[in-house]
ZAMARLUM-451843 format. One record per residue (C-alpha): chain; residue number from 1; z, x negated, y negated. Coordinates in Angstrom, 2 decimals. Last residue first. Layout:
- chain / resi / pz / px / py
- A / NUM / Z / X / Y;
...
This chain:
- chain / resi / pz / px / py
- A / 401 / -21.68 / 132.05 / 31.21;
- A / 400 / -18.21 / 131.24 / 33.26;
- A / 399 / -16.31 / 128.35 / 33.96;
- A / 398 / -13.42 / 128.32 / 36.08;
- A / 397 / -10.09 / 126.75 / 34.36;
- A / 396 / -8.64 / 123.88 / 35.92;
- A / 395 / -5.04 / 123.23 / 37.92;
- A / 394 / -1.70 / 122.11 / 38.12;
- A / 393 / 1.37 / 124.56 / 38.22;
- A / 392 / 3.40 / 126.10 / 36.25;
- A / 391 / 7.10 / 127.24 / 37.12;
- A / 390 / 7.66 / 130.68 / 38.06;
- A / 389 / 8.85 / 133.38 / 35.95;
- A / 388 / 6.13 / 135.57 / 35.29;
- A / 387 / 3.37 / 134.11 / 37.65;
- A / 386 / 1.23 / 130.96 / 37.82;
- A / 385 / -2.30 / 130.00 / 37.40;
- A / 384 / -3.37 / 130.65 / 33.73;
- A / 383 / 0.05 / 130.69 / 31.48;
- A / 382 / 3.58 / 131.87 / 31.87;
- A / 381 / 5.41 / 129.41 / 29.71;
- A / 380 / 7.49 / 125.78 / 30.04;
- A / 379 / 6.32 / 123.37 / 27.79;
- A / 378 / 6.88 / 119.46 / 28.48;
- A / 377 / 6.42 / 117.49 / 24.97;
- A / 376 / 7.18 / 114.53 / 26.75;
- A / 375 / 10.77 / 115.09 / 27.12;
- A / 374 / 11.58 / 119.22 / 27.20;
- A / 373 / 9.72 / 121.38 / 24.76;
- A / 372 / 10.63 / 124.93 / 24.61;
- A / 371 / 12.71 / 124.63 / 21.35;
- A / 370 / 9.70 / 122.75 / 19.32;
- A / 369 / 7.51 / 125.88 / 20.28;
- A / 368 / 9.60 / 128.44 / 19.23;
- A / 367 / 9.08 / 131.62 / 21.18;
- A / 366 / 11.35 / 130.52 / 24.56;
- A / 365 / 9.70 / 131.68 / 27.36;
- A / 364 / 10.01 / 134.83 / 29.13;
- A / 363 / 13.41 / 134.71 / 31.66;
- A / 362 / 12.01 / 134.67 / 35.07;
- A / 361 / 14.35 / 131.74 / 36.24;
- A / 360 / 16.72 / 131.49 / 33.27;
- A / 359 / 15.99 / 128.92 / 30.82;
- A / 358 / 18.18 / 126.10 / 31.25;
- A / 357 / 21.40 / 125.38 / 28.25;
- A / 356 / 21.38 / 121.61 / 28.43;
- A / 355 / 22.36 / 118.59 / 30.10;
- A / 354 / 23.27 / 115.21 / 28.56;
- A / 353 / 20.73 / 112.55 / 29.67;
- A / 352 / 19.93 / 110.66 / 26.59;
- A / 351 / 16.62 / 111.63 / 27.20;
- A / 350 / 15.85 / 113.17 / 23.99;
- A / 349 / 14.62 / 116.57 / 25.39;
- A / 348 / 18.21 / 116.47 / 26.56;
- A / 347 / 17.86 / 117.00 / 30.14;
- A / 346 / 17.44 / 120.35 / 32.36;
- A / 345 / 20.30 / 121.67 / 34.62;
- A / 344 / 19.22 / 122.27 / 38.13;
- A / 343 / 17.91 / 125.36 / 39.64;
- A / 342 / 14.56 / 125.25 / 38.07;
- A / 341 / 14.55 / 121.71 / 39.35;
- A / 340 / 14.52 / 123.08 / 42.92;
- A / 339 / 11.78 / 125.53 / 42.33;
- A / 338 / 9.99 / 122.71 / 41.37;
- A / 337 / 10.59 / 120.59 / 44.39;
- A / 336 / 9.76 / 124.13 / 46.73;
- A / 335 / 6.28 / 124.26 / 44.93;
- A / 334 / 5.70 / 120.48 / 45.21;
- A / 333 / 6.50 / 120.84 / 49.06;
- A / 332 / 4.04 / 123.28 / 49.22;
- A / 331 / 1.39 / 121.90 / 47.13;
- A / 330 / 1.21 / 119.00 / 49.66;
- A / 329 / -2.03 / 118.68 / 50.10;
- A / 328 / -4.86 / 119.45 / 47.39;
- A / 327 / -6.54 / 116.39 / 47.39;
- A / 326 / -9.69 / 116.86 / 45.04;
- A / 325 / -12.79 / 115.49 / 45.73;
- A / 324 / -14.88 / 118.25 / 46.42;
- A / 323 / -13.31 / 120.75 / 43.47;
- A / 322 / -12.89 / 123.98 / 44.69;
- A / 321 / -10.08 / 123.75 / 41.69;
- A / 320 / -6.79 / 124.57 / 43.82;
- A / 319 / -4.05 / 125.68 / 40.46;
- A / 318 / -1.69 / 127.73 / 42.40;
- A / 317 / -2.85 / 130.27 / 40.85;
- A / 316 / -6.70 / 129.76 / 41.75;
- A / 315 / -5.83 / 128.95 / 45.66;
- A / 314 / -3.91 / 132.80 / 45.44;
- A / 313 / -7.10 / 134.78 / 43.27;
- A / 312 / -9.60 / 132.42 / 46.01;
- A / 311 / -7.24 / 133.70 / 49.18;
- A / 310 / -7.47 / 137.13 / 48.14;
- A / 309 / -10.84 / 137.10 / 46.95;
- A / 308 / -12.66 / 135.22 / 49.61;
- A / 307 / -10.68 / 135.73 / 52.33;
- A / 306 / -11.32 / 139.68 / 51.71;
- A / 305 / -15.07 / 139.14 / 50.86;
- A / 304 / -15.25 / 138.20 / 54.33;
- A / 303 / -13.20 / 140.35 / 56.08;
- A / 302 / -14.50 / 143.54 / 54.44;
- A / 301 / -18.51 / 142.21 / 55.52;
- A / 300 / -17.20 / 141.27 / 59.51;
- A / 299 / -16.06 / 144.75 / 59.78;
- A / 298 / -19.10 / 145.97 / 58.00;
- A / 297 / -21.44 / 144.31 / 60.08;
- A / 296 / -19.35 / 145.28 / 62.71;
- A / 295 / -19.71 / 148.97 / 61.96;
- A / 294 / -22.86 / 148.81 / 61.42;
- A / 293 / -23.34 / 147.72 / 65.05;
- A / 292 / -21.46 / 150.62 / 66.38;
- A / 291 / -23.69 / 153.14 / 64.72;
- A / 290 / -26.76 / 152.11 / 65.86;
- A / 289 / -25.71 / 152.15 / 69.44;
- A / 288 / -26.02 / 148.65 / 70.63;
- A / 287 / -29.80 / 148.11 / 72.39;
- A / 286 / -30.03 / 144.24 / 71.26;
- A / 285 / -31.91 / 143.85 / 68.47;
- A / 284 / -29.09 / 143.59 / 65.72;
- A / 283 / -26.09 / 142.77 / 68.41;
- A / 282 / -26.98 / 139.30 / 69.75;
- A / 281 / -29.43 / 137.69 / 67.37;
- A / 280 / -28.30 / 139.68 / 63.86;
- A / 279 / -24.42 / 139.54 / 64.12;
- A / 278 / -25.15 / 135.94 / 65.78;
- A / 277 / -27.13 / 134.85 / 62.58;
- A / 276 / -24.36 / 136.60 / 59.96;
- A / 275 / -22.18 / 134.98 / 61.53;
- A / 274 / -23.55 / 131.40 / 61.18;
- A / 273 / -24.47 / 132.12 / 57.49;
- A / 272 / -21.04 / 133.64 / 56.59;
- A / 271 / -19.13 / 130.38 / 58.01;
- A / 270 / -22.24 / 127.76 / 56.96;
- A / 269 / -21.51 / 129.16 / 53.23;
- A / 268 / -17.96 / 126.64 / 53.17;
- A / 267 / -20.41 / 123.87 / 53.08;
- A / 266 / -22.42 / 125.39 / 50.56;
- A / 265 / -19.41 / 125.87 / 48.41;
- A / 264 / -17.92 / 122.83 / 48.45;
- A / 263 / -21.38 / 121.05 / 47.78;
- A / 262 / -21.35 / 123.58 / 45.15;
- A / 261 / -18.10 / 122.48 / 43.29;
- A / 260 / -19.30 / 118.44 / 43.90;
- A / 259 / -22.39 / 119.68 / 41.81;
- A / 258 / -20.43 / 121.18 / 39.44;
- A / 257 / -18.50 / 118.13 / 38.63;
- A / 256 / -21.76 / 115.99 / 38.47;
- A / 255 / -23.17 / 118.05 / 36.42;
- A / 254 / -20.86 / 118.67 / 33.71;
- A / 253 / -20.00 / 114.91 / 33.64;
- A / 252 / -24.01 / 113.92 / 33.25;
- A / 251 / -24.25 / 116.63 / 30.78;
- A / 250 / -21.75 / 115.07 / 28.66;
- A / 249 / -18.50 / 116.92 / 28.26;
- A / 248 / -17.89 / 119.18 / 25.29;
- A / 247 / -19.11 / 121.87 / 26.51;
- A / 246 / -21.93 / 121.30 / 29.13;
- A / 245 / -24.37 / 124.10 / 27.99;
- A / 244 / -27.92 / 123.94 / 29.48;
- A / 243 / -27.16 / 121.30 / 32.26;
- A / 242 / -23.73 / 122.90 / 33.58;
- A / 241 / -25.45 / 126.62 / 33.27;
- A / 240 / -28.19 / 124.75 / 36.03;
- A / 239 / -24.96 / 124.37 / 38.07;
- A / 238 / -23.50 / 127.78 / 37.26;
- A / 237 / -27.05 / 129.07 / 38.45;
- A / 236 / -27.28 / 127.58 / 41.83;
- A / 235 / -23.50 / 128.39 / 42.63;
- A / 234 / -24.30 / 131.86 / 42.01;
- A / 233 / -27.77 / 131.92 / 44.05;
- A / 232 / -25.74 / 130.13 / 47.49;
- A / 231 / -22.94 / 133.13 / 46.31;
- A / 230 / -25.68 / 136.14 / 46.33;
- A / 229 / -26.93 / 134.46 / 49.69;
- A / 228 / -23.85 / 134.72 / 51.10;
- A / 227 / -23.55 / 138.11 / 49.91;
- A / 226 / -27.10 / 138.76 / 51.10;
- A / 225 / -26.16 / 137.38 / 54.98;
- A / 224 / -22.96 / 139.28 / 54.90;
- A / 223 / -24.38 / 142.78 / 54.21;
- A / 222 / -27.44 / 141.84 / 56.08;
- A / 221 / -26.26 / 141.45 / 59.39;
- A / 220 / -25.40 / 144.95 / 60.29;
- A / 219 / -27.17 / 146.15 / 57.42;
- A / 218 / -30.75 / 145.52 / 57.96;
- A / 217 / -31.24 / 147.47 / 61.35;
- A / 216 / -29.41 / 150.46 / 60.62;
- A / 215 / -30.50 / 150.25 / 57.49;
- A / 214 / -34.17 / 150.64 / 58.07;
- A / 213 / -33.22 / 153.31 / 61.06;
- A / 212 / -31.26 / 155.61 / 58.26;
- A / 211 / -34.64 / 154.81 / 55.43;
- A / 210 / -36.97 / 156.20 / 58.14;
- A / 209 / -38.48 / 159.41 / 56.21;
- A / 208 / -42.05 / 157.53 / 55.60;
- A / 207 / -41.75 / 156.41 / 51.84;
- A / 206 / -38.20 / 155.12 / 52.60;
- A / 205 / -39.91 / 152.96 / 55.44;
- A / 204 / -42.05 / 151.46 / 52.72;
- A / 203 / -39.25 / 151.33 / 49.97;
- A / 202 / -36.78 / 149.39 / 52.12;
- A / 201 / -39.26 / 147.04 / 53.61;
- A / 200 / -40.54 / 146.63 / 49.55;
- A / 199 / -37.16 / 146.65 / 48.41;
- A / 198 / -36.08 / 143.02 / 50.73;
- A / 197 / -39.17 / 141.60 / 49.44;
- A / 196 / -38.70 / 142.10 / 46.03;
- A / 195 / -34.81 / 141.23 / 46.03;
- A / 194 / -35.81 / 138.12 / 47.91;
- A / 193 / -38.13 / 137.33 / 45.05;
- A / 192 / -36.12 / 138.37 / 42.24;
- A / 191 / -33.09 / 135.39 / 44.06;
- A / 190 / -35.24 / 132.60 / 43.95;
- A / 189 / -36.55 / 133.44 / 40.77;
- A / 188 / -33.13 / 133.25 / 39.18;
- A / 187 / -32.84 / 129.69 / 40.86;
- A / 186 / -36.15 / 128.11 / 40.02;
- A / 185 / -34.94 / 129.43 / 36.31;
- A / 184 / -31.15 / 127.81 / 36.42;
- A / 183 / -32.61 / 125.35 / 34.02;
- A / 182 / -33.82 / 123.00 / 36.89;
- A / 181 / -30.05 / 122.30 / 38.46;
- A / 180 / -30.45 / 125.83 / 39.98;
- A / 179 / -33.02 / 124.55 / 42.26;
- A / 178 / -30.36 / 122.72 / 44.50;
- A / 177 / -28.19 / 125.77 / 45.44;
- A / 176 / -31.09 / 127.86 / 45.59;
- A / 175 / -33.01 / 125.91 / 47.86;
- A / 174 / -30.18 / 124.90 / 49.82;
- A / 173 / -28.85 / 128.05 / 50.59;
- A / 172 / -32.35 / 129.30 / 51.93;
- A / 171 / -31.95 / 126.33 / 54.01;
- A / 170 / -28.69 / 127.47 / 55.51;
- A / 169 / -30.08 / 130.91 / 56.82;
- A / 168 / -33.30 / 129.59 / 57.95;
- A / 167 / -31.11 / 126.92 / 60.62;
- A / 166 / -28.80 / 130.00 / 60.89;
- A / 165 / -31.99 / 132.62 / 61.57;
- A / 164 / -33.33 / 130.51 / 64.17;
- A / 163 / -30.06 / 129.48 / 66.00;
- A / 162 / -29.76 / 133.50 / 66.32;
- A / 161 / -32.94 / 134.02 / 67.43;
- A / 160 / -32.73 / 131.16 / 70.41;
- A / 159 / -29.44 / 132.36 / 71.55;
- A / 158 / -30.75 / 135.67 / 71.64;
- A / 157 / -33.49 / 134.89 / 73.24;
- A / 156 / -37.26 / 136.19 / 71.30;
- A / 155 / -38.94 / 138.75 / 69.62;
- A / 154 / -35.56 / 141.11 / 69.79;
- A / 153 / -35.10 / 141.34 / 65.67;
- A / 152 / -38.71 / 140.96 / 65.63;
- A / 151 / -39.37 / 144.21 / 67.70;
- A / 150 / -37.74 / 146.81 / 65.13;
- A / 149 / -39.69 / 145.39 / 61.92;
- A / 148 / -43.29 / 145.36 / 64.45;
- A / 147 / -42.65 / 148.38 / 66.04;
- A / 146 / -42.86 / 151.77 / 64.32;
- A / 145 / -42.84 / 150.66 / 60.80;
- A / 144 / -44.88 / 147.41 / 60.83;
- A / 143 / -47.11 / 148.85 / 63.30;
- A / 142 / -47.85 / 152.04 / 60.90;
- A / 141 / -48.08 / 150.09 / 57.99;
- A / 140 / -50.39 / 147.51 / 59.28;
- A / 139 / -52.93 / 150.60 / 61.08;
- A / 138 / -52.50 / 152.42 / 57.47;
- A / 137 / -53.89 / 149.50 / 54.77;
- A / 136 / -51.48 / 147.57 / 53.63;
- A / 135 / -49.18 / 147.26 / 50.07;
- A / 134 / -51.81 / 149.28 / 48.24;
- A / 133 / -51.49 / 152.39 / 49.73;
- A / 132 / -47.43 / 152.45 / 49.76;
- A / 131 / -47.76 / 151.85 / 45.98;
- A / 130 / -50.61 / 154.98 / 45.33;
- A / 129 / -48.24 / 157.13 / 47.14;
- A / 128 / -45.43 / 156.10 / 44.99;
- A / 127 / -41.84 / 157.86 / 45.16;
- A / 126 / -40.25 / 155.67 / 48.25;
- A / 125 / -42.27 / 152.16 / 46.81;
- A / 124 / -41.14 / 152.53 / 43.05;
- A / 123 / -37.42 / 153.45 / 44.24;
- A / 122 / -37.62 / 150.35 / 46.73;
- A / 121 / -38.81 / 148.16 / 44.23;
- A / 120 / -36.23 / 149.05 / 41.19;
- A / 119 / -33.83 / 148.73 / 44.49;
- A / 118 / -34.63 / 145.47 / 44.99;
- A / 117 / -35.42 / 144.11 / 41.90;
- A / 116 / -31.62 / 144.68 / 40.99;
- A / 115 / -30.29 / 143.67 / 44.05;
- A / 114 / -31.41 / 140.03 / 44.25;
- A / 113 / -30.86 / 139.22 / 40.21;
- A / 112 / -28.06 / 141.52 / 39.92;
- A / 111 / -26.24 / 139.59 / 42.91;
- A / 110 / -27.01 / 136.49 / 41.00;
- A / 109 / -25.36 / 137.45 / 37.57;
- A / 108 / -22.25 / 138.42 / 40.34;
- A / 107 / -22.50 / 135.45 / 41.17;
- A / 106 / -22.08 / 133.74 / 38.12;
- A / 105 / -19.74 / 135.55 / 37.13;
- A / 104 / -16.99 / 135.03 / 40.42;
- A / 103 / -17.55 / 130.78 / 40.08;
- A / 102 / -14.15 / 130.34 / 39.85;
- A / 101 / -13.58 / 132.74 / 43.25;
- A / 100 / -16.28 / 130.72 / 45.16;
- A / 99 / -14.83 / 127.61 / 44.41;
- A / 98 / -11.10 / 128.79 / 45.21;
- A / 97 / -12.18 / 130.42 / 48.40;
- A / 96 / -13.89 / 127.16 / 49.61;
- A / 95 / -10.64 / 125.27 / 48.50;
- A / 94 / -8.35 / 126.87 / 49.77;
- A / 93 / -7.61 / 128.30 / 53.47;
- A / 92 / -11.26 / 127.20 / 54.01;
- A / 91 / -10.72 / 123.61 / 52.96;
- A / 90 / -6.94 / 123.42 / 53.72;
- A / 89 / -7.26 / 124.34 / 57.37;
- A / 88 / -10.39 / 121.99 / 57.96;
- A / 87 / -7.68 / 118.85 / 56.13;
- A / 86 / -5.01 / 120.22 / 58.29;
- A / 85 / -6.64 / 119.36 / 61.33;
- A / 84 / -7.84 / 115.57 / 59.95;
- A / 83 / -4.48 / 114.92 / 58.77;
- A / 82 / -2.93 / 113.83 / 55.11;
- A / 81 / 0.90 / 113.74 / 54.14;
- A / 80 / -0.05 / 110.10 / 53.39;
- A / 79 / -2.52 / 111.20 / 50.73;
- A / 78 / 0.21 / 113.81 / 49.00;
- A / 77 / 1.14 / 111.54 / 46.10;
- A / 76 / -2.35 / 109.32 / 45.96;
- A / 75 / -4.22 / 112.59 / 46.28;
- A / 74 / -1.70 / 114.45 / 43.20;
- A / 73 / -2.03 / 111.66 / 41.02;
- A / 72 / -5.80 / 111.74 / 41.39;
- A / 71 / -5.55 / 115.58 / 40.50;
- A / 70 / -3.33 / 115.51 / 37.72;
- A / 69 / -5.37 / 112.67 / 35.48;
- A / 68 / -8.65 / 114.50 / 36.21;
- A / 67 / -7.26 / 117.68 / 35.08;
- A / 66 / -5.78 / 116.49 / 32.34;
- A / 65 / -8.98 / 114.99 / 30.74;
- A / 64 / -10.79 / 117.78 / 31.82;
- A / 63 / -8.41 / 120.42 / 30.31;
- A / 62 / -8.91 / 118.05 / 26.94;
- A / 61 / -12.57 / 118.26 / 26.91;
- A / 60 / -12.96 / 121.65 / 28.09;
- A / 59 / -10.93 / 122.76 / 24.88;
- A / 58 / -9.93 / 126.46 / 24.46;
- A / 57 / -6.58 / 125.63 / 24.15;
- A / 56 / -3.42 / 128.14 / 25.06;
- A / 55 / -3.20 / 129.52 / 28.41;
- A / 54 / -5.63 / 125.67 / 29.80;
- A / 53 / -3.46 / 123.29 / 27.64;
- A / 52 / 0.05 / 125.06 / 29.29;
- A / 51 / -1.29 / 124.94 / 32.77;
- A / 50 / -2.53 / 121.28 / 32.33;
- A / 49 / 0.59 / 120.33 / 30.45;
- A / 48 / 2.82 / 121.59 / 33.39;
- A / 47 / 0.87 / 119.65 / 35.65;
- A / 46 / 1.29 / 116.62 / 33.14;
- A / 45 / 5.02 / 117.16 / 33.51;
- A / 44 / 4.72 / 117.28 / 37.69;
- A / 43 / 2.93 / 114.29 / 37.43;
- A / 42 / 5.47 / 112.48 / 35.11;
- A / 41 / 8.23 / 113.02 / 37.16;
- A / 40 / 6.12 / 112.16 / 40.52;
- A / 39 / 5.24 / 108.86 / 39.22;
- A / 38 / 8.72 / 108.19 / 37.41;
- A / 37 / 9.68 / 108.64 / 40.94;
- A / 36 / 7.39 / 106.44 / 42.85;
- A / 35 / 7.92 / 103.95 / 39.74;
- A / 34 / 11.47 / 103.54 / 40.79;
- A / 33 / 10.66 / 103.03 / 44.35;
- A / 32 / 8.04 / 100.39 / 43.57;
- A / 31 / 4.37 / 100.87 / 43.66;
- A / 30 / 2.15 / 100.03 / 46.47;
- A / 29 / 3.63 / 102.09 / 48.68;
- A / 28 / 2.30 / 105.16 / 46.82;
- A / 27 / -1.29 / 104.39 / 48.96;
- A / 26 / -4.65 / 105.13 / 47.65;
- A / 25 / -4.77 / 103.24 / 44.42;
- A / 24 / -1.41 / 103.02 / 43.33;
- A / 23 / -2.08 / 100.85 / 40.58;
- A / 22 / -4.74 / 103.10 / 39.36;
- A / 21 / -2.07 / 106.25 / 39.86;
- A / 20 / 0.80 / 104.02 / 37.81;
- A / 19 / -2.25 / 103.75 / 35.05;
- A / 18 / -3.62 / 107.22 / 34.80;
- A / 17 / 0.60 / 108.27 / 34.99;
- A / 16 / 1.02 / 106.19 / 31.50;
- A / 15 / -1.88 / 107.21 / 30.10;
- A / 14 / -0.80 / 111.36 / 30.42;
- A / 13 / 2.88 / 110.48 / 29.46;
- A / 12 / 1.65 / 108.53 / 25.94;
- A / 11 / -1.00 / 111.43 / 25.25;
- A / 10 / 1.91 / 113.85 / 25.59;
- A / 9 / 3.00 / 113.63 / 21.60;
- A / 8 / -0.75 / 113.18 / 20.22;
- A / 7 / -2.64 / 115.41 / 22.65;
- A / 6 / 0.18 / 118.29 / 21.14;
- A / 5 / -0.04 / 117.46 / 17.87;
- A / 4 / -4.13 / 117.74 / 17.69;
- A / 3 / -3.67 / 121.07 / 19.56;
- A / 2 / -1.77 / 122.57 / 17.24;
- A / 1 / 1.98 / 123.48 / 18.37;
């Protein structure tokens, strides 16, 4: 079905459920018990048009339209199944791991951006006499190397340190969250100059046959405090993306939907960045064996980047946008409901109510369009977001460059 044909036949079931969730408001009380179910009917349909719209349209207008209209419906279905505790649980289970996940190429653009001047740098510096000359003069490079980098790790408490480097952690996520709205170009520089920096140390001690104590005291900390970085940079640049090439939406909408994204994901950054400060004040410069405090850097590094993409990949398929304001509660009981009507015979598309031949669960969908199509245009397919055989579910498609 063309796109055009499709907006036309579901358009109907996609107004109707904007108005019952305006009525609604906040609380499904407000509505009557038959319009509670035609509610959740039609939701779960325009779910199923979401996942269907976002496998076979390119069209950010009309996945924004039906995202919009799925998630309010969702927060005014699932609201009163909202608590405080479960609320935390949700936002790192999902939705931190979902932003970050969606916005994957942007930071791995951002990665290149700190990594790749770093090691250009820290080649340049290891194989350059004239470089290592011209970065000090000899009585700077020899305290920076033999006690001035090792000392500041242990210049002051630990508890004081590590508040330090958290407070400085969590700004430097600011500043490139917020200066990628400026054309992405504050951002990009953002992230070249810490690369610089962080290949000049590397290059310098390189340059002096002391690379193994350089990393021994950078990556117990670092390796989570650059990928968090890397992400803060990421987030930066798909917003700035958002003002150079909205889509179809205005510039105003882009923005304003990936800003909520990378409030998400800054506030989900304070995990990594708070780590990452008491990996560095209480185990960096504290006399642990070299070895054993790389090995919780990378301990803390693999689990990490191991919430991040398996939980992100799951929160994605189940359709969890990272988006700020969305109320993703109750997707387990909407999972188990659908699995329920997959076990129950389907209507006549016509609604006269006489059942029909179902689909088997896990059977690939039926090739004709017009076949497929239960009341309202409903399509039932493997698209974006859910697996062979399972029912689809609501959700948005991540943006990339």
């Amino acid at each position: 079905m063309d796109i055009d044909r499709f907006i036309a036949r579901n358009a109907p079931t996609w107004d109707r459920l904007d108005e019952l969730s305006r009525r609604a408001g906040r609380r499904v009380s407000s509505l009557s018990a038959a319009e509670v179910d035609e509610m959740t009917e039609l939701y779960q349909r325009a779910s199923s048009h979401l996942s269907h719209a976002r496998a076979a349209y390119d069209d950010p207008a009309l996945i924004g339209r039906l995202t919009r209209t799925v998630s309010r419906a969702n927060g005014i279905i699932y609201a009163s199944r909202s608590r405080p505790g479960r609320a935390v649980v949700d936002f790192f289970a999902w939705r931190f791991p979902a932003a970050v996940w969606q916005t994957r190429r942007f930071i791995a653009v951002s990665a290149f951006l700190l990594l790749g001047p770093a090691i250009a740098i820290g080649v340049w510096m290891a194989n350059s006499d004239a470089a290592v000359r011209a970065s000090a003069p000899p009585a700077v490079r020899e305290a920076y190397l033999k006690k001035d980098f090792e000392d500041y790790y242990s210049s002051e408490p630990a508890v004081d340190f590590a508040s330090k480097v958290m407070v400085n952690n969590i700004q430097v996520a600011v500043v490139a969250f917020a200066s990628g709205v400026l054309l992405c170009v504050p951002a990009a520089l953002f992230m070249f100059i810490n690369g610089a920096n962080l290949g000049f140390a590397a290059g310098l001690f390189a340059a002096n046959g002391q690379l193994p104590k350089f990393f021994g005291l950078i990556l117990p900390h670092g390796m989570l405090e650059l990928t968090a970085v890397a992400i803060a940079g990421g987030a930066g640049l798909r917003l700035g993306w958002a003002v150079i090439a909205p889509g179809d939406r205005t510039r105003g909408q882009a923005v304003g939907a990936e800003a909520r994204r990378a409030v998400v994901i800054a506030l989900g950054l304070t995990v990594p960045f708070i780590a990452a400060g008491l990996i560095e004040g209480f185990v960096t410069g504290r006399g642990v064996p070299t070895g054993l405090r790389v090995g919780i850097g990378v301990v803390a590094w693999l689990a990490f980047v191991s919430w991040i993409v398996i939980q992100g990949r799951a929160a994605t398929e189940r359709g969890i946008t990272g988006d700020l304001g969305e109320l993703d509660r109750g997707w387990d009981e909407l999972a188990a409901a659908r699995d329920r009507s997959w076990a129950s015979p389907e209507t006549d598309p016509t609604n006269s109510g006489v059942p029909v031949a179902h689909q088997e669960r896990g059977a690939p969908p039926d090739p004709d369009p017009e076949a497929s199509e239960p009341a309202g245009g409903l399509r039932l397919e493997v698209g974006v977001g859910q697996g062979r055989g399972e029912p689809p579910g609501p959700g948005v498609h991540d943006g990339g460059p």
